[in-house]
C-alpha positions as CSV (number, residue, x, y, z in Angstrom):
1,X,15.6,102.4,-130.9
2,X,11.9,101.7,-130.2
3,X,9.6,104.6,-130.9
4,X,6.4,104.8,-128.8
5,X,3.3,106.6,-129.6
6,X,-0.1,106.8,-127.4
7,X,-3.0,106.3,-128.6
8,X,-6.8,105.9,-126.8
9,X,-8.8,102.7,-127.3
10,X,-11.8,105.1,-126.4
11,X,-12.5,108.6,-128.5
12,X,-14.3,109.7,-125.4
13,X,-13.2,112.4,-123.4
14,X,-12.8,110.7,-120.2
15,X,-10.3,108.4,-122.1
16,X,-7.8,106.5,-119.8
17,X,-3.9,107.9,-119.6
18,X,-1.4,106.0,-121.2
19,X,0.1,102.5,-119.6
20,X,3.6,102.3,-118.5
21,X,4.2,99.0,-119.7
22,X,6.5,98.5,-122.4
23,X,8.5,96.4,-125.7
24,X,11.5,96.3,-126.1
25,X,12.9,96.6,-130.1
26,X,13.5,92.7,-129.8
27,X,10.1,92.2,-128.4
28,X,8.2,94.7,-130.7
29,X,10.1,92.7,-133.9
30,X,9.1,89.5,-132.5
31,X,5.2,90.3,-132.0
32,X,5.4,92.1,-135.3
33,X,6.5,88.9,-136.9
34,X,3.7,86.9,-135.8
35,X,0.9,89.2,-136.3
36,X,2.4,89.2,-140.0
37,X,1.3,85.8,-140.2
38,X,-2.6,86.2,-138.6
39,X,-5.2,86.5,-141.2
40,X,-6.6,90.0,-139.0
41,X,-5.0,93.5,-139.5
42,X,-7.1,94.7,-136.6
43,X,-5.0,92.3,-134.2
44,X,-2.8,94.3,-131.4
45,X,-0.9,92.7,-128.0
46,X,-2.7,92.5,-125.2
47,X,-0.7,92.4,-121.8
48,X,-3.2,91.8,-118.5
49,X,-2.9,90.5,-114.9
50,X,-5.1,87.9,-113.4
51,X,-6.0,86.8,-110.0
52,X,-4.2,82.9,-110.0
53,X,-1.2,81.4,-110.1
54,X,1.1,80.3,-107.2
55,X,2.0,83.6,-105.9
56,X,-0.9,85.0,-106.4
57,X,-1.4,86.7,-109.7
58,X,-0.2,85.7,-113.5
59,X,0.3,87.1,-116.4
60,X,-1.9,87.1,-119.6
61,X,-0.7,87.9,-123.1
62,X,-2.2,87.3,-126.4
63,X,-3.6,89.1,-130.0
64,X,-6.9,90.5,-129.4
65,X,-9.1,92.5,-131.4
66,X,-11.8,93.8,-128.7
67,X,-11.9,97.1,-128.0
68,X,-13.1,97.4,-124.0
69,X,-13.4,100.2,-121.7
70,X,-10.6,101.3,-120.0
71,X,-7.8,99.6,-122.4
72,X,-5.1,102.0,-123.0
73,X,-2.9,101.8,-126.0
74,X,1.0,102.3,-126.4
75,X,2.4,101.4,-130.0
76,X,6.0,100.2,-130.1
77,X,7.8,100.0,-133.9
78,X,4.3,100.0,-135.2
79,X,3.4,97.5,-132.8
80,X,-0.1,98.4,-130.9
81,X,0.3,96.9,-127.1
82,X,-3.1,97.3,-125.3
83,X,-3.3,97.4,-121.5
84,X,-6.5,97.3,-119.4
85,X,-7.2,100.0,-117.0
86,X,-7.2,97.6,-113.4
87,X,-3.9,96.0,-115.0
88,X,-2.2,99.2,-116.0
89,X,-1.2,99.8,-112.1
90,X,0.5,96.5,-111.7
91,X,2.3,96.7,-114.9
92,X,3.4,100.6,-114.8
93,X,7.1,99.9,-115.4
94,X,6.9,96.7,-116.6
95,X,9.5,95.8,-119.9
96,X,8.5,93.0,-122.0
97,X,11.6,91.4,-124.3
98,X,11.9,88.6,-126.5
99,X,15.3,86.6,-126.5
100,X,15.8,84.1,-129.2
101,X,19.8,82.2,-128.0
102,X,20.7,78.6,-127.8
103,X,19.9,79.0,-123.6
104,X,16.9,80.7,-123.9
105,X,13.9,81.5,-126.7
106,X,10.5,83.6,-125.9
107,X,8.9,86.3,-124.1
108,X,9.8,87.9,-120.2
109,X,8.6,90.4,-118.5
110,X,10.6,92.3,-115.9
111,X,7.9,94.1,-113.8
112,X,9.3,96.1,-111.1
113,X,5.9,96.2,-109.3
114,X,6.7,92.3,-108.4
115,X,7.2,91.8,-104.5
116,X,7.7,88.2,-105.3
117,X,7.4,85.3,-107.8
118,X,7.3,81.5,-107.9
119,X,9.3,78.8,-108.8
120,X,7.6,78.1,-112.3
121,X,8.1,82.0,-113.1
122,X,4.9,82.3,-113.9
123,X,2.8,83.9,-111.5
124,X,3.6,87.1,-109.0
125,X,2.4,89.2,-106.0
């Protein structure tokens, strides 16, 4: 069972309420793994959207270590996933997994604020 704690990237007052998004246990052990091997303790998940793609918008994940204004952080297993405070609408919700089968092997995201996607799977609106 995945265990989910909240935390603030900010110690201000005015600090921004938790994002939606989350990792699911398969996901969580996954990211866990490879930050294992990354020479920087202070490395967490980022999840963000960007304007691009086909359909309008894409997703961007990655280890950062940058603390900015507005991130929001949601640890998963021990797992810290940041989200930034104009993605954290469009990915309330969202579920990020990790399947590892002889059909499939990596990283989705099921994001039930998604009107529509492309054919590459890459990119939303």
């Amino acid at each position: 069972m995945t265990t989910a704690s909240t935390e603030s990237a900010s110690a201000n007052s005015s600090a921004p309420a938790a994002h939606g998004a989350s990792l699911t246990p398969a996901a969580a052990a996954k990211v866990r793994q490879l930050l294992d091997k990354e020479d920087n303790p202070q490395l967490r998940l980022r999840l963000a959207v960007e304007a691009g793609g086909c359909a309008g918008y894409s997703y961007d994940m990655g280890f950062d270590d940058a603390d900015m204004d507005g991130d929001s952080v949601v640890e998963f297993d021990g797992v810290p996933l940041v989200v930034d405070g104009l993605s954290a609408p469009m990915l309330d919700g969202a579920v990020i997994d990790y399947e590892d089968t002889i059909q499939k092997q990596g990283f989705s995201i099921e994001n039930p604020n998604k009107q529509r996607g492309c054919a590459c799977g890459n990119s939303f609106c």
